[in-house]
C-alpha positions in Angstrom: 60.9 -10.3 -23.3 60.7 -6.9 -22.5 58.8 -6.0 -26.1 56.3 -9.0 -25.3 55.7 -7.7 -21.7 54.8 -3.9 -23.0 52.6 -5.5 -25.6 50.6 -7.2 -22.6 50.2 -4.5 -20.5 49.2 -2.7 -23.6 46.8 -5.5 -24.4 45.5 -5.5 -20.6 45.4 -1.6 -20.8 43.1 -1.9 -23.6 41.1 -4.4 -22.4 40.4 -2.1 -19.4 39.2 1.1 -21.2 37.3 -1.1 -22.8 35.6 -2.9 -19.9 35.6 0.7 -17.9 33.6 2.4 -20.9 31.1 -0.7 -20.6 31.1 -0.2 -16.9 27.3 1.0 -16.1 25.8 -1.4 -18.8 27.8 -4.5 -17.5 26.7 -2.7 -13.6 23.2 -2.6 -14.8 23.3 -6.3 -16.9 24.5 -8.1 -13.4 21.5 -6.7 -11.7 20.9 -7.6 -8.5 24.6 -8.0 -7.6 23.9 -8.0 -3.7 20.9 -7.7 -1.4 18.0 -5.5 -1.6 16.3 -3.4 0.7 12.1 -2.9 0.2 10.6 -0.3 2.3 7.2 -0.8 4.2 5.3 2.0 4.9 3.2 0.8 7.1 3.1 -2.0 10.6 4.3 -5.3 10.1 1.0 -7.3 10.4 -1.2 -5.3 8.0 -2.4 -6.0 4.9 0.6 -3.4 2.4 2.9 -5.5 4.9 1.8 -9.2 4.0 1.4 -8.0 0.6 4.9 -6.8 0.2 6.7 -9.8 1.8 5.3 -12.1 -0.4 6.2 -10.1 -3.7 9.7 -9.9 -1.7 9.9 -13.5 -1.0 8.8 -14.4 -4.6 11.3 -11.8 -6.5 14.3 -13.1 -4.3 13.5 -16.4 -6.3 13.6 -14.8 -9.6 16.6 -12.6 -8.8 18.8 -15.5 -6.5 19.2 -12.3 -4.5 17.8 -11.5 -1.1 15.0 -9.4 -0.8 14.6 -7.9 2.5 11.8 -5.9 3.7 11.8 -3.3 6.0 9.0 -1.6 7.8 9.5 2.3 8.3 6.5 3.3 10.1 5.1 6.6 11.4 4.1 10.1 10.0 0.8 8.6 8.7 3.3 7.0 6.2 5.2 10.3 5.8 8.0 8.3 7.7 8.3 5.2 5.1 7.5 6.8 1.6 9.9 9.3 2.4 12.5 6.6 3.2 12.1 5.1 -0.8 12.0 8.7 -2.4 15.5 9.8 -0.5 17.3 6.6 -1.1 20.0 6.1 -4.1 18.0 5.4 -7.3 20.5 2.1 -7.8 18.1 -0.9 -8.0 19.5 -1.6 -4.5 16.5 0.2 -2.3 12.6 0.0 -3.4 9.9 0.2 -1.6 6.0 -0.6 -1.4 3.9 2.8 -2.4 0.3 2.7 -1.2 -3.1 5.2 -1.9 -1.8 7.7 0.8 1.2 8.8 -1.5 -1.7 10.6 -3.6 -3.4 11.8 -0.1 -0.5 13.2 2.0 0.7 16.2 0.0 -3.0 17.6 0.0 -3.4 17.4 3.4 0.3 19.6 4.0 2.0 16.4 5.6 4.8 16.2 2.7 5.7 17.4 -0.6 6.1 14.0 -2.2 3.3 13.3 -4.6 3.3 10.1 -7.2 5.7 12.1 -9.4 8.6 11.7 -6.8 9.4 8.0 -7.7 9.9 5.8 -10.7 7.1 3.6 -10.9 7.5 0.0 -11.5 4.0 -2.1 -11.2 0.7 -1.9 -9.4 -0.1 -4.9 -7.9 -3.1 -4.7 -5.7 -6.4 -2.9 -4.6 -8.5 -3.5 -1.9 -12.0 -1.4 -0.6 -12.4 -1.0 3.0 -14.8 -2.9 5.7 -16.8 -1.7 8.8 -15.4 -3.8 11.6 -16.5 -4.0 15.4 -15.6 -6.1 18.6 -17.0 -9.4 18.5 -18.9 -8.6 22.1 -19.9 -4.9 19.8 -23.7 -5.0 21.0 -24.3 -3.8 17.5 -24.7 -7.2 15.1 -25.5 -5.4 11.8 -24.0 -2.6 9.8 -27.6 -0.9 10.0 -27.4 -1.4 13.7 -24.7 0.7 14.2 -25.2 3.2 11.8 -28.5 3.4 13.4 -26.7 4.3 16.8 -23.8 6.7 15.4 -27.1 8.8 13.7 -28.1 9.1 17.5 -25.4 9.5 19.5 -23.7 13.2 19.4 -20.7 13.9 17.7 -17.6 12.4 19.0 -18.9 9.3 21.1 -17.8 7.4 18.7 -14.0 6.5 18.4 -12.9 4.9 14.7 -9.5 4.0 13.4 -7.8 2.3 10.8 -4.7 4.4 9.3 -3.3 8.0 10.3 -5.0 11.0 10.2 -6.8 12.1 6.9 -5.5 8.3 5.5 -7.3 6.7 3.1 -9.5 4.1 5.5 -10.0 8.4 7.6 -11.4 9.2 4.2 -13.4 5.8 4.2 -15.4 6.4 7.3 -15.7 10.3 6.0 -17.1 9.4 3.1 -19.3 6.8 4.3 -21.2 9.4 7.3 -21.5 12.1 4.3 -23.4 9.7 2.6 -25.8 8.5 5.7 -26.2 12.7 6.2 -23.8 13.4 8.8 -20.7 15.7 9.2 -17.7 14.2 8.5 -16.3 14.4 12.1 -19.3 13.2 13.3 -17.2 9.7 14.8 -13.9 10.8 16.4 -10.7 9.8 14.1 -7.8 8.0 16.4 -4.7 7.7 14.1 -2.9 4.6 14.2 -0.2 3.4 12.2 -1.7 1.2 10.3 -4.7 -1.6 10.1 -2.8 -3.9 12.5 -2.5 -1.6 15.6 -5.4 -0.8 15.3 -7.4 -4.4 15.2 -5.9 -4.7 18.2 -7.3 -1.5 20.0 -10.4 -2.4 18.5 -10.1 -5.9 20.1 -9.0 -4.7 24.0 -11.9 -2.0 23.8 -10.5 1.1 22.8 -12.5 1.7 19.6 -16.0 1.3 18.3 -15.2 0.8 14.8 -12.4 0.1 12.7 -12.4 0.6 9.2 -9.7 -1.1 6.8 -10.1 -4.0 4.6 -11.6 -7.1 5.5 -8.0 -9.4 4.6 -6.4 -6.3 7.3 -8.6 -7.5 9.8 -8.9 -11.4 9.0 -6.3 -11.8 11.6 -8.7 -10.5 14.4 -12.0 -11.9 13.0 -10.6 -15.4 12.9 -9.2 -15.4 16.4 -12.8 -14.5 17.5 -12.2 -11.0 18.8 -13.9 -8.9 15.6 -16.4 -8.9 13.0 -16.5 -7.3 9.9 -20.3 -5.9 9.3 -20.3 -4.3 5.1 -17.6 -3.4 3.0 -17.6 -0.4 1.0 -17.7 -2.0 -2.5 -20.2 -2.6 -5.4 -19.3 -6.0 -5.0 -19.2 -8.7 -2.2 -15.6 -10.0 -2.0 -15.9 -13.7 -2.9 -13.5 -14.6 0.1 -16.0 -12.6 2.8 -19.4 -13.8 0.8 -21.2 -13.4 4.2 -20.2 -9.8 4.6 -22.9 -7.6 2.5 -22.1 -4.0 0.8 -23.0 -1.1 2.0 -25.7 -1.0 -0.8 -26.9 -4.1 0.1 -27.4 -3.3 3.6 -28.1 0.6 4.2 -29.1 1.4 0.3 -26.1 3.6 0.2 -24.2 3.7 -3.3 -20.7 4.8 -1.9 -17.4 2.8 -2.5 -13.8 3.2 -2.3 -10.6 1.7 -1.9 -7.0 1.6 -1.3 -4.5 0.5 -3.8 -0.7 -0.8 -3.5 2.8 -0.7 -5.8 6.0 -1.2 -6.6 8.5 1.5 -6.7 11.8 3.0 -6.7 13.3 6.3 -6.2 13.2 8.8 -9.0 16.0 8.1 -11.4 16.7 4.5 -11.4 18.0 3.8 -14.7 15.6 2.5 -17.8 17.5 -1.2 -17.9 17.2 -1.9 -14.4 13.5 -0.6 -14.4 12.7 -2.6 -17.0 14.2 -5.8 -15.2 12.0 -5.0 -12.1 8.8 -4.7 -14.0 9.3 -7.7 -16.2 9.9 -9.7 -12.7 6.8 -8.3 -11.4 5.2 -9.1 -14.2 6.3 -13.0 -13.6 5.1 -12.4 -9.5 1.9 -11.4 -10.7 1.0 -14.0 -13.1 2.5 -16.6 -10.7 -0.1 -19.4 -9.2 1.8 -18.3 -5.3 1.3 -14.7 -5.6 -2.4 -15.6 -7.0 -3.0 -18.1 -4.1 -1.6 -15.6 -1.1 -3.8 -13.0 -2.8 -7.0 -15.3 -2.9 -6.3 -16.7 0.6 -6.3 -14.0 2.0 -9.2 -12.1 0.2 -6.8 -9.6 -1.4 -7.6 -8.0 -5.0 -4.9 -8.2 -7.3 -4.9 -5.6 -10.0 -1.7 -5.3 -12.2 -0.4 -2.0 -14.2 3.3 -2.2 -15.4 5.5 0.8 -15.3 3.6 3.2 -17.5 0.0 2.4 -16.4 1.2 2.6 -12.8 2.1 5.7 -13.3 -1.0 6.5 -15.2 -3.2 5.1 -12.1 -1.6 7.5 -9.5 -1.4 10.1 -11.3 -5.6 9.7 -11.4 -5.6 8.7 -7.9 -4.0 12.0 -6.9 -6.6 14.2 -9.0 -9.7 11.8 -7.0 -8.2 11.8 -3.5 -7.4 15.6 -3.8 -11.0 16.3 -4.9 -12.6 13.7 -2.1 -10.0 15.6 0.5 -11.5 18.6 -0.3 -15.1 17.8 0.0 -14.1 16.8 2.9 -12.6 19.4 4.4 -9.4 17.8 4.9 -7.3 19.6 1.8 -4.7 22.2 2.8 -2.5 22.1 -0.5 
């Protein structure tokens, strides 16, 4: 009795070293064990918000795991990209990475850069509109770009993200090209597209620029209008709003772009599970729909290429930054 009873706790030793050597592959095999946590960056109500929830949403199907988004706003999205790159690189806490990430170490705001995470897919890009107040006495894009070339510097009040953000650069790029200095309309940071839709809509802005799906929200409730988006393109879901080419002869475009992350050093299996699931929200006919619906681009990279794609985005945006006078790195 005694004999058999060693031999058992022998065997159940065993078995233990065995299963405790297996530990982090059997760890990273179960994968989501427990709920996760996806950062926001940015206002709940904006476009990188809607975008993420629905990726959320769908991945908590694929996983049987909940999903839960968080939004950590402020900073000019110092606040919430920090938030991903500090968290434990477990699986357990991801987060939503948008065009800013390759803006704010130029302008002095952070050190984080694209290289600070693990990249996991690019999902989305999007070019900015020019939107107004529905009562706006200006009803086209020439219009008003006719009174901004008349009016001295700072009359005009514009939003759409925080300071030196990518829908700042937007507007900056889009005066250079009409001629005028780049803080020829005055900049009002916001923290996001959403807040600021609803400034624009009580009167305390001119012009907002952010995508057209950012300000939908605003334009259907009859309290905006989106005049040109800065595209070579007309987006399909906003046929009746012209490009800036089409419009003002101006040849400028740009846009802003959105991905999937984690901190650096999540480990290669659990990476891999991400992207592959990414890969299924992408392709899936309810990601496609939301994106369609709501005029949103969808434009898909898997770890690698998303990794690739910022890391070109960070050469352009410091470049643009510096023509316009808004580099300090």
């Amino acid at each position: 009795m005694t004999r058999l009873t060693r031999r058992r706790l022998l065997g159940n030793a065993a078995a233990a070293g065995a299963l405790a050597g297996a530990g982090p592959s059997l760890a990273q095999g179960a994968y989501p064990s427990r709920p996760v946590t996806v950062i926001c960056p940015w206002a709940a109500g904006g476009g990188t918000d809607a975008t993420v929830r629905i990726i959320a949403s769908l991945l908590e199907q694929e996983f049987k795991q909940p999903f839960n988004v968080v939004n950590r706003t402020g900073g000019s999205g110092v606040v919430g990209h920090s938030a991903i790159a500090s968290a434990q690189p477990d699986g357990y806490t991801l987060g939503m990475l948008t065009v800013e990430i390759a803006m704010m170490h130029w302008q002095g705001l952070t050190e984080l850069a694209p290289g600070s995470y693990t990249p996991l897919a690019l999902m989305n890009e999007d070019p900015p509109g020019i939107q107004v107040n529905v009562n706006s006495p200006y009803k086209t894009v020439k219009e008003l770009a006719d009174a901004i070339k008349a009016s001295p510097a700072g009359k005009f009040k514009a939003s759409g993200t925080g300071q030196g953000g990518i829908w700042h650069l937007a507007l900056i790029g889009w005066l250079v090209a009409m001629g005028l200095k780049p803080g020829h309309v005055a900049w009002v940071p916001s923290n996001g597209a959403a807040p600021a839709m609803q400034d624009l809509a009580a009167g305390g802005l001119d012009v907002v620029t952010c995508s057209v799906p950012e300000a939908r929200t605003m334009i259907e409730a009859g309290k905006a209008k989106s005049l040109a988006i800065m595209s070579p393109e007309r987006n399909p879901q906003f046929k009746d709003v012209p490009t800036l080419k089409e419009a003002l002869g101006i040849d400028y475009a740009t846009g802003a772009w959105r991905g999937i992350a984690a901190p650096k050093g999540l480990p290669a299996e659990i990476g891999q599970k991400l992207t592959a699931a990414l890969k299924k929200v992408n392709d899936s006919k309810e990601f496609r729909e939301f994106m369609a619906n709501r005029g949103f681009g969808v434009k898909w990279a898997d770890a690698a290429g998303f990794g690739t794609f910022m890391a070109g985005s960070d050469v352009a945006m410091g470049k643009a930054m510096d023509a316009a006078g808004l580099k300090k790195a």
